[in-house]
Structure formats: C-alpha cells, structure tokens
Backbone as ProteinMPNN parsed JSONL, in Angstrom:
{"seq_chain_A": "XXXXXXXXXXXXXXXXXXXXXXXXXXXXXXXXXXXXXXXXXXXXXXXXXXXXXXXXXXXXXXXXXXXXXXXXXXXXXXXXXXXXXXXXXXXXXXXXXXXXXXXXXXXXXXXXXXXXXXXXXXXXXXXXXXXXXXXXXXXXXXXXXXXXXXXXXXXXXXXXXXXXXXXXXXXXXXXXXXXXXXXXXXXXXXXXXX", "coords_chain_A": {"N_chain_A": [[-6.362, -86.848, -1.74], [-3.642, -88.059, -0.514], [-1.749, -86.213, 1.939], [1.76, -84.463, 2.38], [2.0, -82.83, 4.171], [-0.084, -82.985, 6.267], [1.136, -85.216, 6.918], [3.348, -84.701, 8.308], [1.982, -82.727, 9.853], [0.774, -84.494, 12.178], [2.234, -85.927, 12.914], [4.473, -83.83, 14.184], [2.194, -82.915, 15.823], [1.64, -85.357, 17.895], [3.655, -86.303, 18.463], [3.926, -83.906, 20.628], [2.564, -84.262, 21.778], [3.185, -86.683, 23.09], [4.888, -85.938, 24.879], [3.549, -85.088, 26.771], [2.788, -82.484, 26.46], [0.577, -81.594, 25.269], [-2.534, -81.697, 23.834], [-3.255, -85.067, 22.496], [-3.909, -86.301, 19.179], [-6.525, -87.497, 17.275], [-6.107, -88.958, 14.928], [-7.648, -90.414, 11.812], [-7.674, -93.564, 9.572], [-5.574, -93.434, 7.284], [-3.803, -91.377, 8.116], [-3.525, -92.735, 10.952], [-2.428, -94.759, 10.712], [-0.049, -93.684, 10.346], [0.626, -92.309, 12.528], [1.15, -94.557, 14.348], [3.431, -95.565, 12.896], [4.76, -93.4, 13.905], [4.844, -93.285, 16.953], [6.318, -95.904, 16.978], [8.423, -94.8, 16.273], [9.293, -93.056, 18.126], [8.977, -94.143, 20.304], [11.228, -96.334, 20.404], [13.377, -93.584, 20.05], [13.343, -93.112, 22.542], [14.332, -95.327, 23.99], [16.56, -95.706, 22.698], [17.777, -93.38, 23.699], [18.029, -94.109, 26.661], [19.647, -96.45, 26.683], [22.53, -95.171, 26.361], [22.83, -94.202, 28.83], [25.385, -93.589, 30.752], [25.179, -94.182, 33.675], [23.938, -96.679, 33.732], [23.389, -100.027, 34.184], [24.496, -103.378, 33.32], [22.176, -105.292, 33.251], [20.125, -103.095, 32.739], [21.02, -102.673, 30.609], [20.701, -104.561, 28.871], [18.193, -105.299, 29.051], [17.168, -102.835, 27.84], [18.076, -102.892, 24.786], [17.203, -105.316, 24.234], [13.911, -104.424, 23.671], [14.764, -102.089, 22.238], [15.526, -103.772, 20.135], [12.671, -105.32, 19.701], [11.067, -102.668, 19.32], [12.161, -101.663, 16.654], [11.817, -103.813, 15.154], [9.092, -103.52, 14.7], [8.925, -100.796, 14.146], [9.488, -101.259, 11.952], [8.119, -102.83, 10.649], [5.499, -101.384, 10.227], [6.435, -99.474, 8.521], [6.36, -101.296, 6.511], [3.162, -101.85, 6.368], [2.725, -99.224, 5.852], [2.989, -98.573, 3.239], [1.892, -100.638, 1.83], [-0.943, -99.731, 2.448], [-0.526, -97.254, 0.711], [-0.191, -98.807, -1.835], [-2.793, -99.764, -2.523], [-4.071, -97.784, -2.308], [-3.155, -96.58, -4.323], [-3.89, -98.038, -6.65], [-4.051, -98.597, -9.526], [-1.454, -98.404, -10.582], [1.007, -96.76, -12.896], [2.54, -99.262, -15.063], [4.701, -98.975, -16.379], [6.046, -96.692, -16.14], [8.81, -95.162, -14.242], [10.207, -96.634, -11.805], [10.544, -95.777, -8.441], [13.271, -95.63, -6.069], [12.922, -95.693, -3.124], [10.547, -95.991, -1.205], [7.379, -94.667, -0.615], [6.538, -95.342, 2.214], [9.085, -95.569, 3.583], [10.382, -93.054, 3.574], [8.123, -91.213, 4.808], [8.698, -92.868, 7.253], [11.568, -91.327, 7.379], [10.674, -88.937, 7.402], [9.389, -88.664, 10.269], [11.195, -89.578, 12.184], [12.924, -86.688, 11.442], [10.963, -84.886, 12.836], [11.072, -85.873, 15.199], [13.792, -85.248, 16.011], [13.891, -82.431, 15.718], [12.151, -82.037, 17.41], [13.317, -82.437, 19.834], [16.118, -81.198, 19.456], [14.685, -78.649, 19.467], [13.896, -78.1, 22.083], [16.83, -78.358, 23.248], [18.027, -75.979, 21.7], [16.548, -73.734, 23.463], [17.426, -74.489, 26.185], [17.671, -73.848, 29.272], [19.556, -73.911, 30.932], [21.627, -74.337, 29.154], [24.775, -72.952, 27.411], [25.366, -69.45, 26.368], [26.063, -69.904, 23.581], [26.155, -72.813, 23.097], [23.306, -72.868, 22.791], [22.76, -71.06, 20.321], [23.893, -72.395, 18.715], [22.481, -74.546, 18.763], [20.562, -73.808, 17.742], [20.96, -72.702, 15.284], [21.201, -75.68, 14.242], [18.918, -77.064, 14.527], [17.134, -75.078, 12.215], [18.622, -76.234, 10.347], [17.833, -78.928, 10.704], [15.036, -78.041, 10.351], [14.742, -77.134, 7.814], [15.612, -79.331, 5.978], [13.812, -80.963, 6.658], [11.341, -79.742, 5.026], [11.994, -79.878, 2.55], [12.719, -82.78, 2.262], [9.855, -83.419, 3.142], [8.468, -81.85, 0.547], [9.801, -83.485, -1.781], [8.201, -85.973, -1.034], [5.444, -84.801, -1.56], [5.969, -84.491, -4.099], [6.673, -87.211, -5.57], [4.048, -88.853, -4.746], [2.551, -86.949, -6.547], [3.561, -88.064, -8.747], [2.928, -90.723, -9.173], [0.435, -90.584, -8.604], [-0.449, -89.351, -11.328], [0.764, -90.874, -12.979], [3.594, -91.182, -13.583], [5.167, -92.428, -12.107], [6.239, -94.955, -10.45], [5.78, -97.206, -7.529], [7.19, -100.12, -5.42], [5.925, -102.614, -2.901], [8.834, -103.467, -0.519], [10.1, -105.633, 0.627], [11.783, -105.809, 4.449], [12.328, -108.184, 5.559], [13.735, -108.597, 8.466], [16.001, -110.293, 10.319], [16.873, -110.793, 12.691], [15.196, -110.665, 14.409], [13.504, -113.296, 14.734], [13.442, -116.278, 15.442], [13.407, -118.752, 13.967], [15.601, -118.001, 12.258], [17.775, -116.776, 12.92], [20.683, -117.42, 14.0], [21.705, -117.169, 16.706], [19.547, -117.8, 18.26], [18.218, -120.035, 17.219], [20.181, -122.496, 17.265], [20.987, -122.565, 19.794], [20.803, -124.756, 22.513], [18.773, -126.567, 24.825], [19.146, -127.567, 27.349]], "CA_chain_A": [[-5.002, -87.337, -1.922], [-2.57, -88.054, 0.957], [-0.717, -84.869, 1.921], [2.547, -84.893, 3.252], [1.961, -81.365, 4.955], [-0.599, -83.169, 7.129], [1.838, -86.434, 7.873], [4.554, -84.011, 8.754], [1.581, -82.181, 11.146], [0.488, -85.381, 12.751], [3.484, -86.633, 13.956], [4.32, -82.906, 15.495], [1.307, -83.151, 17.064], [1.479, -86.515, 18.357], [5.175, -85.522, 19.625], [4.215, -82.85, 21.586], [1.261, -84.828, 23.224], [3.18, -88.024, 23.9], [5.527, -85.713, 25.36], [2.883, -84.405, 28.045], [2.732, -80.774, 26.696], [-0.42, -81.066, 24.495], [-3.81, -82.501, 23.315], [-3.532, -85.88, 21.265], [-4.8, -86.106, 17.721], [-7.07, -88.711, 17.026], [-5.976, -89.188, 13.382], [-7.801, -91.204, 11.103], [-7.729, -93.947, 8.366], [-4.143, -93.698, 6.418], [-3.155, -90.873, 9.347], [-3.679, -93.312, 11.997], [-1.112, -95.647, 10.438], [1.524, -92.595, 10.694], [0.386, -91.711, 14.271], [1.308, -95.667, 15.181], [4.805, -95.553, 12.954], [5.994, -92.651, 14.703], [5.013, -94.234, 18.203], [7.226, -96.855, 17.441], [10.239, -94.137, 16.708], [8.996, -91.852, 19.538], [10.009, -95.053, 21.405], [12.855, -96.168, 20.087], [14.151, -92.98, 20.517], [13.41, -92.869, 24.313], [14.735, -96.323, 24.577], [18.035, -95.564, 22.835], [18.63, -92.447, 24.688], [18.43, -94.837, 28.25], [20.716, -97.299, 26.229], [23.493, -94.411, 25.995], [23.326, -94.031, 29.999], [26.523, -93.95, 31.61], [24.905, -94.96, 34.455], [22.84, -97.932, 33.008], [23.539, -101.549, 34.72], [24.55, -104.33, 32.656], [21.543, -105.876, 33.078], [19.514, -102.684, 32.012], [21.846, -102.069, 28.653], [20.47, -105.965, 28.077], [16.826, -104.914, 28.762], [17.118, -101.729, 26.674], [18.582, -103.86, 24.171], [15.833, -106.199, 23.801], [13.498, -103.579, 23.362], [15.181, -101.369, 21.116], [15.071, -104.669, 18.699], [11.568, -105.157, 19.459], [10.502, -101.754, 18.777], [12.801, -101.438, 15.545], [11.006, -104.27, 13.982], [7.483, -102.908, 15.141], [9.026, -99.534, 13.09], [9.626, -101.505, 10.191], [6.583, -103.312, 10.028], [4.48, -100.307, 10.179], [6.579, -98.798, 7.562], [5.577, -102.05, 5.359], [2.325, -101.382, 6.517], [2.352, -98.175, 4.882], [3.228, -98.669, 1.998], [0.632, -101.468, 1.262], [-2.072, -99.199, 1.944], [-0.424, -96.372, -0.467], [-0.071, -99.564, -3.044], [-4.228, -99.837, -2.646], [-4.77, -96.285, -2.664], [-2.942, -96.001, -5.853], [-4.158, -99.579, -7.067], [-3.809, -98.409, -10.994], [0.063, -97.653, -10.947], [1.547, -96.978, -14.575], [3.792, -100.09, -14.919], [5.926, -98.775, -17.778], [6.599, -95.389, -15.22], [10.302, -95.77, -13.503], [10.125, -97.342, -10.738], [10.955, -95.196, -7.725], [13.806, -96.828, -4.845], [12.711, -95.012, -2.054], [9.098, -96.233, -1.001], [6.738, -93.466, 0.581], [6.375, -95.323, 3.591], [10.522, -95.243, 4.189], [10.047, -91.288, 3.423], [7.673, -91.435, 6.265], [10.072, -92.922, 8.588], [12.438, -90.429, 7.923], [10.13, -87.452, 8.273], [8.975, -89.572, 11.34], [13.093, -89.199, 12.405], [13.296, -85.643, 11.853], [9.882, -84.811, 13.734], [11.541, -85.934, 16.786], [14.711, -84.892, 15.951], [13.675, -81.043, 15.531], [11.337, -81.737, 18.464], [14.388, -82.722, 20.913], [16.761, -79.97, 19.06], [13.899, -77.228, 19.792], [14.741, -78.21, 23.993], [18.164, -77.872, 23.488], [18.346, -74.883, 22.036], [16.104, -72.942, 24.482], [17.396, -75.164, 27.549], [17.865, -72.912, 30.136], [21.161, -74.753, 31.056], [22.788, -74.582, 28.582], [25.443, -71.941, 27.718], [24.526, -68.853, 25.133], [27.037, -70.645, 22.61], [25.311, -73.994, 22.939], [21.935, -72.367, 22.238], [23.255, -70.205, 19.365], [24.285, -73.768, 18.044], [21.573, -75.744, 18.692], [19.614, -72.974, 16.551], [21.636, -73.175, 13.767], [20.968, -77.252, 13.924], [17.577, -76.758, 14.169], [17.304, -74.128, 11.34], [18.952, -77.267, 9.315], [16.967, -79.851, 10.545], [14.063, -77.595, 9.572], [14.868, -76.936, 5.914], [15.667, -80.606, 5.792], [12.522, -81.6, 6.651], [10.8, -78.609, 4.468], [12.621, -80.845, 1.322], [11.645, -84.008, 2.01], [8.276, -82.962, 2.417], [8.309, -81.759, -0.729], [9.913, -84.655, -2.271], [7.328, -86.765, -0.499], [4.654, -84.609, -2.189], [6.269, -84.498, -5.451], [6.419, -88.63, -5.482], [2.905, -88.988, -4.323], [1.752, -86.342, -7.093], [3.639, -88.304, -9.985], [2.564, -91.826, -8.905], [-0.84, -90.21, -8.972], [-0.139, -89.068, -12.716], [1.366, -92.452, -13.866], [4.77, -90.81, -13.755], [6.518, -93.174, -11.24], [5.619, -96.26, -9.435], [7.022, -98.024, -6.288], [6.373, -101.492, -4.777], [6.761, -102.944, -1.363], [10.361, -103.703, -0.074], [10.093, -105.998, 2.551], [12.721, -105.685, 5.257], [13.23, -109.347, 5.939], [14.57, -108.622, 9.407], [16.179, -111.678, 10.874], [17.159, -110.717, 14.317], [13.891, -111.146, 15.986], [12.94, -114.165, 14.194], [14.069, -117.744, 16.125], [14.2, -119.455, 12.81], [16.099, -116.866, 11.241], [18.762, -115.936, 13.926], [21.329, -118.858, 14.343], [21.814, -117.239, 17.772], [18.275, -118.769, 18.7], [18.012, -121.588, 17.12], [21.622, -122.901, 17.854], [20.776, -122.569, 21.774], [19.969, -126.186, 22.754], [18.064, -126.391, 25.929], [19.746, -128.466, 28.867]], "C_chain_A": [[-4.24, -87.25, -0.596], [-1.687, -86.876, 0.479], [0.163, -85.068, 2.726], [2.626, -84.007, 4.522], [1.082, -81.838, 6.341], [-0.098, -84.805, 8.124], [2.705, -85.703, 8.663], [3.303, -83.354, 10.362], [0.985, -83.202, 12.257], [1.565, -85.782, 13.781], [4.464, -85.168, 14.989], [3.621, -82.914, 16.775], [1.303, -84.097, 18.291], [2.624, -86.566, 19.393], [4.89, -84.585, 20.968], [3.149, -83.477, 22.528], [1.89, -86.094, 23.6], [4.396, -87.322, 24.562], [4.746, -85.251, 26.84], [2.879, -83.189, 27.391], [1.539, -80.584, 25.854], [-1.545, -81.8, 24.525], [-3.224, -83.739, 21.798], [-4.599, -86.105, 20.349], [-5.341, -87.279, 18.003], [-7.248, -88.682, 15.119], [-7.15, -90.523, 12.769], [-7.622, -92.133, 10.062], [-5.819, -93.876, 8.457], [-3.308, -92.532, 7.67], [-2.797, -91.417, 10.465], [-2.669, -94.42, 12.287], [0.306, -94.591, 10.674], [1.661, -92.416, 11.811], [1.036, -93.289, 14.639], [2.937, -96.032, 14.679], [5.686, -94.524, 13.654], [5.777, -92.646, 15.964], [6.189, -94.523, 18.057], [8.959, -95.763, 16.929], [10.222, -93.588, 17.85], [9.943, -93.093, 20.522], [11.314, -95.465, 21.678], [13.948, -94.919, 20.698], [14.534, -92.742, 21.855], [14.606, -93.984, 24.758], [16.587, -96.091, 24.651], [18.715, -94.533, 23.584], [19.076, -93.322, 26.539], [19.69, -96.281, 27.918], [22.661, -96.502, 26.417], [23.78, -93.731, 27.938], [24.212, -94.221, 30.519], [26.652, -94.981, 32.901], [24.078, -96.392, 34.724], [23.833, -99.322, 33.96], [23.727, -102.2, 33.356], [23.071, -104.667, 32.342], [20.174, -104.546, 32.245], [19.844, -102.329, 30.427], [20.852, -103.239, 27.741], [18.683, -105.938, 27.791], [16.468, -103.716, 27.445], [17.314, -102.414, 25.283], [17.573, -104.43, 23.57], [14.208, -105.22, 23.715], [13.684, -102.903, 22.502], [14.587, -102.153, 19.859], [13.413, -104.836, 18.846], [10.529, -103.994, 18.606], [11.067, -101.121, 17.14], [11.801, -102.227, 14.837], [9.544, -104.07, 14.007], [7.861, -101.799, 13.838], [8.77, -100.412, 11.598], [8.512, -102.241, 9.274], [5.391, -102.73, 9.417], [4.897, -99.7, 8.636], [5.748, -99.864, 5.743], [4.095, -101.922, 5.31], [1.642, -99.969, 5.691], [2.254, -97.795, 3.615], [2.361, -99.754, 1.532], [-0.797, -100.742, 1.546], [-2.149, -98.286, 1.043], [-0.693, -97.582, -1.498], [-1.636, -99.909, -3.19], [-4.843, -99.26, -2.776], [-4.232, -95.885, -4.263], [-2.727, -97.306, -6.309], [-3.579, -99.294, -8.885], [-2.373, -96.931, -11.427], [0.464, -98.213, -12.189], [2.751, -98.102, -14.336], [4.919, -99.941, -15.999], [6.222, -96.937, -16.993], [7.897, -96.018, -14.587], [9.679, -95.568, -11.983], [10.915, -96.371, -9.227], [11.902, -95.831, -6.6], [13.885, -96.759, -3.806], [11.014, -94.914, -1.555], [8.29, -95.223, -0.011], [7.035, -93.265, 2.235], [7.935, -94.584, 4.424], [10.413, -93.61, 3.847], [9.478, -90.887, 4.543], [7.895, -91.681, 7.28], [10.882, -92.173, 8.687], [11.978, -89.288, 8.233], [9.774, -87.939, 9.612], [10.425, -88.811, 12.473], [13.092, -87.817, 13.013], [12.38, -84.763, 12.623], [10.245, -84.928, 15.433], [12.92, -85.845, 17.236], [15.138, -83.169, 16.384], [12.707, -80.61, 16.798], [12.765, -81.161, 19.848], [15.5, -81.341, 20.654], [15.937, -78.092, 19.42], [14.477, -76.547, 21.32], [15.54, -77.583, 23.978], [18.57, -76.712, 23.349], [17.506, -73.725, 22.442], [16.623, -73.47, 25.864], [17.931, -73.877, 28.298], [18.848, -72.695, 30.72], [22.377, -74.239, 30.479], [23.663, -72.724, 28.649], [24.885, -71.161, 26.078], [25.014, -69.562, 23.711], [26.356, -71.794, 22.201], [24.147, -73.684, 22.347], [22.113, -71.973, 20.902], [23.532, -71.796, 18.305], [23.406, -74.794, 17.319], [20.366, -74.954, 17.497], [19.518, -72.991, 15.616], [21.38, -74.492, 13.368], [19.316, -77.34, 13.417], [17.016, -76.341, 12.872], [17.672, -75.167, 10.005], [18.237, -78.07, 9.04], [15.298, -79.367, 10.066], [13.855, -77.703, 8.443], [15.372, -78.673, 5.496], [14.342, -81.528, 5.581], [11.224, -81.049, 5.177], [11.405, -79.634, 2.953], [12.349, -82.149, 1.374], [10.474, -84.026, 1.967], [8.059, -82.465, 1.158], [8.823, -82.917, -1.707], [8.791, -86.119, -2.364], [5.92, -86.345, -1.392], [4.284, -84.668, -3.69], [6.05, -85.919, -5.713], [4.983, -89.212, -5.604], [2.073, -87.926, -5.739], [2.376, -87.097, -8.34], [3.413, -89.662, -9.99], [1.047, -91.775, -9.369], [-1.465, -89.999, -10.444], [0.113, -90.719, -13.579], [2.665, -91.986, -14.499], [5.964, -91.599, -13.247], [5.85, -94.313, -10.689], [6.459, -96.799, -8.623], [6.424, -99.147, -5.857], [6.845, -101.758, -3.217], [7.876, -103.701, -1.532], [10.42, -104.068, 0.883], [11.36, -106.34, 3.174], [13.475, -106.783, 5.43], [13.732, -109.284, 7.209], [14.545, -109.752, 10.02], [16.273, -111.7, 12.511], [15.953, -111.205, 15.129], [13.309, -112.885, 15.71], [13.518, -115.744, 14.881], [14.256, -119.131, 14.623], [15.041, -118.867, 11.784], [17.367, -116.447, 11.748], [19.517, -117.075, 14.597], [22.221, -118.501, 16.178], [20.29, -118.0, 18.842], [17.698, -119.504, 18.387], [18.882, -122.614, 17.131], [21.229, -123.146, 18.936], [20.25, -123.852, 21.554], [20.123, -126.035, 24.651], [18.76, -127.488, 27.113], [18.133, -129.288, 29.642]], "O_chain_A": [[-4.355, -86.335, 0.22], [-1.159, -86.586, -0.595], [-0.089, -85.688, 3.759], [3.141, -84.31, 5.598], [1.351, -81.288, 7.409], [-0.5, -85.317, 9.169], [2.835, -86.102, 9.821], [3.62, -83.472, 11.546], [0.696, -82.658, 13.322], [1.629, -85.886, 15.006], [4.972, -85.341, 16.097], [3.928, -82.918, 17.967], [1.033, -83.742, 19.438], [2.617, -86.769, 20.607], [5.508, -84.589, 22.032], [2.956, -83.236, 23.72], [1.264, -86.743, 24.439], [5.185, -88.191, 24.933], [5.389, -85.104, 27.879], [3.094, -82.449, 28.351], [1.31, -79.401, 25.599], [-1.545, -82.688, 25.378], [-2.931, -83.451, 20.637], [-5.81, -86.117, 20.57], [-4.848, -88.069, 18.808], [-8.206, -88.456, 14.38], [-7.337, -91.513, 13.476], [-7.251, -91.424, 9.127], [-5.067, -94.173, 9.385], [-2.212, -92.902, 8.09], [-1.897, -90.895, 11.124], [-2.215, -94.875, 13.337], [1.414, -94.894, 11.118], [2.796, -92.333, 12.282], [1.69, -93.076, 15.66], [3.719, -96.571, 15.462], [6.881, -94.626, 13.932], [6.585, -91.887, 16.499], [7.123, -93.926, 18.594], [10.138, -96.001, 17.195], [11.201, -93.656, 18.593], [11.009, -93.027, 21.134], [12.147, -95.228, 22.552], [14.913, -95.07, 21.447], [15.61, -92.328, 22.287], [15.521, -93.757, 25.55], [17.439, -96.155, 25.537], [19.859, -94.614, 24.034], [20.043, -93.139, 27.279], [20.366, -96.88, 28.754], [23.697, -97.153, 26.551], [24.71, -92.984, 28.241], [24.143, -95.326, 31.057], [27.42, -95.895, 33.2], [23.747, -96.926, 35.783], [25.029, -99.175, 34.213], [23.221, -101.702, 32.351], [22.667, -104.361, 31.22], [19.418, -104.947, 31.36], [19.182, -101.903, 29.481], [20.399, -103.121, 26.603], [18.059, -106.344, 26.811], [15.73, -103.805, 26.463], [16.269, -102.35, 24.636], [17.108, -104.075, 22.487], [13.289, -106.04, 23.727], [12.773, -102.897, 21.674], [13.779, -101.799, 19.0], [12.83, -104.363, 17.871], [9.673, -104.175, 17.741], [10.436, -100.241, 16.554], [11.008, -101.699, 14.057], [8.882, -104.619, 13.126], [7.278, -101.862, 12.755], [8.095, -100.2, 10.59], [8.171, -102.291, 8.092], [4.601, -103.156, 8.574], [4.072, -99.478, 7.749], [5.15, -99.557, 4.711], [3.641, -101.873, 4.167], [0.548, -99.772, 5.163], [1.595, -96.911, 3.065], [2.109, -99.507, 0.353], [-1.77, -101.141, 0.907], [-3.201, -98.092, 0.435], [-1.667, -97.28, -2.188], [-1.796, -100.489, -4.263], [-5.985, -99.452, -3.192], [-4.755, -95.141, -5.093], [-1.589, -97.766, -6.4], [-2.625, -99.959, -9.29], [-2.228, -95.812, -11.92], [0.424, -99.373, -12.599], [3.711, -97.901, -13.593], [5.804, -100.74, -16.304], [6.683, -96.096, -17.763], [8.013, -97.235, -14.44], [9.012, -94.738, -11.366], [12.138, -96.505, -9.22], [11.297, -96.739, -6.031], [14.675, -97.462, -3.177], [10.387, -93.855, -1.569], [8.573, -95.058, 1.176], [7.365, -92.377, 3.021], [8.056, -93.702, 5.274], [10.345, -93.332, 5.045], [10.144, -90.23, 5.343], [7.522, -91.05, 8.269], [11.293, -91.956, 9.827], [12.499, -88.561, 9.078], [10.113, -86.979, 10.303], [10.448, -87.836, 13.224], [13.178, -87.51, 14.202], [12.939, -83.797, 13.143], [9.852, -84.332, 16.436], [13.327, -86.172, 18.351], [16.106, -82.731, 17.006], [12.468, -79.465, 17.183], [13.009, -80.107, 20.435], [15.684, -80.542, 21.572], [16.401, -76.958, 19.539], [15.02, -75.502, 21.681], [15.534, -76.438, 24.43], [19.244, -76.129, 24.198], [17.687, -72.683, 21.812], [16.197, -72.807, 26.81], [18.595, -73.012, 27.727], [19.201, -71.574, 31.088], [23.487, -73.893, 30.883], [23.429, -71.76, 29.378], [24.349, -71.693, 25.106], [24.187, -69.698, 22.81], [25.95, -71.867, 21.041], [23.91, -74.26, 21.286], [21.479, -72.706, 20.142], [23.185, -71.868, 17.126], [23.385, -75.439, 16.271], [19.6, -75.489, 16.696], [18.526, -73.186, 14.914], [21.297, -74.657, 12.151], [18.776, -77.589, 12.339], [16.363, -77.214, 12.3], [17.174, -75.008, 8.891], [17.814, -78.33, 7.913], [14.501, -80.148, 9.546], [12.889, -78.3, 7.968], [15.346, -78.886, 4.284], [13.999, -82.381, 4.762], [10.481, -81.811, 4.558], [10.368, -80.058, 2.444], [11.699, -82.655, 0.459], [9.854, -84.511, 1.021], [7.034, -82.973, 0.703], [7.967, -83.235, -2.533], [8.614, -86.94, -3.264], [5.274, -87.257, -1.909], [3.231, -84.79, -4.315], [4.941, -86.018, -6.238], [4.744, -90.008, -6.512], [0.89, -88.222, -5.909], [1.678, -86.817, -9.314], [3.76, -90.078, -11.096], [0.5, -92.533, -10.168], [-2.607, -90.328, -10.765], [-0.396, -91.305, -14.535], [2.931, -92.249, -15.672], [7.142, -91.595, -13.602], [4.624, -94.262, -10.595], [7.668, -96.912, -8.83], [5.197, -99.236, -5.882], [7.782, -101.282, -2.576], [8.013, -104.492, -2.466], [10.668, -103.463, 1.926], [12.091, -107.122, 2.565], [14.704, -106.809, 5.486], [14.512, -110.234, 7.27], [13.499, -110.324, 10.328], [15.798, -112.515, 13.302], [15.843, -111.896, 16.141], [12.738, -113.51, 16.603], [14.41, -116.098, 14.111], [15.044, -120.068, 14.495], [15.115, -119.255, 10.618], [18.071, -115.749, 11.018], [19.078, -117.626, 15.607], [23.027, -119.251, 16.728], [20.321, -118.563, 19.936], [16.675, -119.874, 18.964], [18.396, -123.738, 17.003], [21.069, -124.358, 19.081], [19.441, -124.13, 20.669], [21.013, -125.643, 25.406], [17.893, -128.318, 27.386], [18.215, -129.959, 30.671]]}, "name": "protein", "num_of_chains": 1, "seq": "XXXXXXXXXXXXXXXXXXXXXXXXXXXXXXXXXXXXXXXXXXXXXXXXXXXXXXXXXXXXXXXXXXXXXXXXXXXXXXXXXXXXXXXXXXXXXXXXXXXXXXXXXXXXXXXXXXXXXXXXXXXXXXXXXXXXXXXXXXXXXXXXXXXXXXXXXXXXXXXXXXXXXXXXXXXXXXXXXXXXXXXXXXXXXXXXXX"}
C-alpha cells in the first residue's frame, strides 16, 4: 500500500540532496512520481524567492515570471499525474462511498509545500545571523509547521486506508490551467503578428 510516512521521507530526502547537503534517493515506481512533483515545487520555490528580489531587473522579474508559470503548470500536471496512478492502483473504488474533495495527489502537493517549508524554516532558525529572538521564533514556526505536517500525514494515510476499504472514493480534478495555453489565454491569441 502507498505510505504517506515514506512520501513525506522522500521528499525530505530529495530536499536535502537537491540542496547539496546529502545523497539523492533514487525512488521508485509511484515514489518516483513524488520525487518529480516536489522538483517542480523545490523550483518554484527557488524561482519565487529570486522573483521577491529587491534587486531583480525588470527584465529578470519578466524572466522569473515566465518560469514560475512554467514550473506551476509542470506542478500541476504531476499532481494530475498522481492521482491517475492512485485511480489504477485503487482500480475497484466503492462507487456508492462519499466521494472525497481533496484528491491524494493535491495532499501530496501540500506535504510537498510543507517539506520545503520546514526545510527553509529549519535554516532560519539555527542561522547564525540571526538574532536569539528571531531563532526562538523561527522554532516555534517550525514546531508548527511540524505538527502540521504530522496531521496531514495522517489524514493522507487515513484517506488512502478508507479508499482501500471502499469507504471513500476520489476522482481526477483536472486543473484546466489556461495561462500557459495560446488557445486558451486571449493574451496570446489576441497578439497579431506585424
């Protein structure tokens, strides 16, 4: 059965090695799909932190920019992605079970979230920088974003164990995102070419 205990340790892992400080996993199978959605936040998040530069150029806000959206709908793809291989792994879902409105995969994106949320919050409050107050702070955040995570994982497991039962069922929820799309985005298909 998919465990969430080992999505939640994947994407640690994967954090701390695409950060430079460790050995990358070589996940497999239905892991390998988690290791490639929380890439595309790992990125994101890099991207938007160089988006939030003071010192950023016009022209890099516009690069960041176009990136960000790239790698957003990469996230969201993956997340559909995920959720069509849970919907094959649990091919014989009870269809008279209530219907769940929160699809694994999106569960997965947000432990995904707080994975590199609790990573970045760890920094802060050990930075060496900072002041004892700040630290003392960032601990307490931490400490939150921990037990935060510690609950959705369990939620995530609970879901996954009553789907398994024929207690609940969920379907894919596709995103639809228009922005990237040139027939979809009446800012790029409006443009007429000179």
């Amino acid at each position: 059965m998919v465990d969430a205990a080992e999505i939640v340790l994947t994407q640690d892992t994967m954090t701390v090695a695409w950060h430079g400080e460790g050995n990358e996993a070589h996940p497999t199978d239905f892991l390998t799909l988690v290791a490639e959605q929380h890439r595309a936040n790992f990125d994101l998040w890099h991207e938007e932190d160089r988006a939030r530069d003071p010192f950023a150029s016009d022209a890099d806000i516009a690069w960041v920019k176009r990136a960000i959206d790239r790698l957003n709908q990469r996230r969201n793809d993956l997340v559909e992605k995920l959720d069509l291989w849970l919907l094959e792994y649990f091919k014989e879902q009870n269809p008279a079970a209530p219907m769940n409105s929160e699809t694994p995969g999106l569960i997965i994106d947000r432990l995904s979230i707080l994975a590199l949320r609790i990573y970045h919050m760890h920094l802060e409050a050990e930075r060496a920088t900072a002041t004892p107050a700040q630290r003392t702070r960032n601990a307490s955040r931490l400490a939150v974003l921990e037990e935060q995570r510690h609950d959705l994982r369990e939620c995530l497991d609970t879901l996954l164990r009553e789907i398994a039962a024929g207690q609940r069922r969920f379907k894919l929820y596709r995103q639809m995102k228009m922005y990237n799309d040139p027939e979809l985005n009446p800012a790029m298909y409006t443009r007429t070419t000179s």
